[in-house]
N, C-alpha and C positions, 0 to 999 in steps of 0.2 A: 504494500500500500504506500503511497505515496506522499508529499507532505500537506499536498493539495489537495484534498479529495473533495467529492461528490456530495451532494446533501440530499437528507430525505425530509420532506415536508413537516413543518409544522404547522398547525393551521392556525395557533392563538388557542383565546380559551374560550372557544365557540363551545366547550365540553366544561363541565367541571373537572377542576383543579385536581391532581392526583397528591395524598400525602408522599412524598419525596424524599429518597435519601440519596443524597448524591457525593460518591468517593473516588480515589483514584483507584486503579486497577492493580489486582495481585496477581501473581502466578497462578492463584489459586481460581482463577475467575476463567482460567482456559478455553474450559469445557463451555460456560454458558457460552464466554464471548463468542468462541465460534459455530454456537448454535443459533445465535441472536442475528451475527452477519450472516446468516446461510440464507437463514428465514428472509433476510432485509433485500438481498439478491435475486431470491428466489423469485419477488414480487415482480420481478421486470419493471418496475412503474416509468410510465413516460417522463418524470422529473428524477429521474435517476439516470448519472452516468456509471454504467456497469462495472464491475473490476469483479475482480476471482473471489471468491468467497476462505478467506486462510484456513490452512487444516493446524492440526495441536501442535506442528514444531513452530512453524510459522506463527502462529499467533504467539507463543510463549515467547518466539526473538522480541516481536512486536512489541507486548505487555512488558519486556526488560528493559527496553530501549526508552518506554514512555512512565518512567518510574518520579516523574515528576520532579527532578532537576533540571532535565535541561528540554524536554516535552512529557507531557502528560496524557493518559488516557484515562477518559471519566467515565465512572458507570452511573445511571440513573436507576434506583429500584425503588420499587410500590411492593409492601408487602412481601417480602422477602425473592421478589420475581425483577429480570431486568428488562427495563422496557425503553433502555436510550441510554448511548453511547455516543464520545465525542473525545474525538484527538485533537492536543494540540502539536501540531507536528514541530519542531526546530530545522531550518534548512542546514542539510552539511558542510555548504559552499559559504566561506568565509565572507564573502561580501554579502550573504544573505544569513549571516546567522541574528541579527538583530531582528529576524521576523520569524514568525509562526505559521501555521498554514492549521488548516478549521477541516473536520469531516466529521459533521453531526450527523447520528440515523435514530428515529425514533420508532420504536416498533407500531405494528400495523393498529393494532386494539385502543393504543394509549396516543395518536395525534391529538393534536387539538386540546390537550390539557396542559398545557403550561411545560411541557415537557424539555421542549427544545430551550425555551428559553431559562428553565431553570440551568440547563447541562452549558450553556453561552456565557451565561452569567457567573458562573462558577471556572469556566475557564479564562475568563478577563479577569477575574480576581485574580487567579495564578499568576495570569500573565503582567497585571500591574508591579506583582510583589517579585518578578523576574527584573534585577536591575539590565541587564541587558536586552532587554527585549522591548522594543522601540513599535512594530506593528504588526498587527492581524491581518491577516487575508484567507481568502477563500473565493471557490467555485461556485456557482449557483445554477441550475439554469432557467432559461429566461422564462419559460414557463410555467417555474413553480412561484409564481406570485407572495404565496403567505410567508414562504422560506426568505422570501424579499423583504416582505414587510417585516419580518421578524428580524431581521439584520439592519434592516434602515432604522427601524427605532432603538436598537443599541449602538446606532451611530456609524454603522457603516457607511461608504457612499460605493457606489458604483465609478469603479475608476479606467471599465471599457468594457467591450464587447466582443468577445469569439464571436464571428457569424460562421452560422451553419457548420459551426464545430465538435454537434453530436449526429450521428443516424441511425436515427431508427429506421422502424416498420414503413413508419407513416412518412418519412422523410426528413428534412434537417431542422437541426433544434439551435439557436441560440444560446452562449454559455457566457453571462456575465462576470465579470471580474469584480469583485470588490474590497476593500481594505479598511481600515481602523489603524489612526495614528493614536496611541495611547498617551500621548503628551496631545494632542490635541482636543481628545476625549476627555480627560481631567480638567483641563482650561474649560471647554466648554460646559462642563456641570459645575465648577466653580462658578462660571459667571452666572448659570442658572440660579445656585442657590441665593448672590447676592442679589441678583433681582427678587429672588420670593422675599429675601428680609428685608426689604426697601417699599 
């Protein structure tokens, strides 16, 4: 998997809200996690760009690599079940380690409940408290709208456009680019809060 990946829809909280326990990933989480990406794969969904689904060696390099010093991988669980997963990838090329790269999935039963945006919110945090780590980015594509809005309202912008840089069945998809400067993000909700106390 890549440091860029792919994202699965979230729709908001069109759903009620699921109670939430969101931690980084163990060794121990192997087995779900790779039953969780199988499942997320399997779906084919048109706002999905595809990748291999890892088997247990492969996930377990994955889950040591993202041990939360220098990238992280987030589990989301409701009830002691996992229903959303998100890497924060670290680039290995020196002129790009001061960024992150984003691959939210949320399972199929639990969209629309806060899901995505609780597992977003939990990896900005990381990523603030990363003195090194300067900005977010991520893939989208252009047709999963809520996965947009859910990114634009924690301050991403859209900073270009793949055209027709996915194909499907149905024919070519758009694949927007977008990013988050985290010194930009803090300035910006600073000045929010001085205007609420004003």
């Amino acid at each position: 998997m890549s440091g860029v990946e792919m994202n699965v829809e979230d729709i908001g909280a069109s759903r009620p809200m699921l109670d939430l326990s969101i931690r980084l990933a163990a060794i121990d989480d192997v087995a779900a996690y790779c039953a969780f990406m199988g499942a997320i794969f399997a779906e084919n969904l048109d706002t999905l760009i595809l990748d291999v689904s890892p088997d247990l060696k492969a996930a377990s390099r994955y889950i040591a690599l993202h041990d939360g010093l220098r990238s992280a991988l987030f589990l989301a669980e409701s009830d002691g079940k996992l229903v959303g997963t998100m890497n924060f990838s670290r680039f290995d090329r020196p002129e790009k380690d001061h960024t992150v790269g984003v691959g939210l999935y949320v399972g199929k039963e639990n969209r629309g409940q806060g899901v995505g945006r609780k597992l977003m919110e939990a990896g900005i945090a990381w990523a603030n408290g990363m003195p090194d780590v300067d900005r977010i980015e991520l893939l989208v594509m252009a047709n999963n709208t809520p996965a947009v809005r859910l990114y634009e309202s924690l301050g991403f912008l859209c900073e270009g456009v793949k055209r027709c840089s996915v194909k499907k069945e149905f024919g070519y998809l758009d694949v927007f680019m977008m990013g988050l400067l985290l010194k930009e993000a803090a300035s910006a909700s600073l000045s929010t809060q001085d205007q609420r106390a004003a």
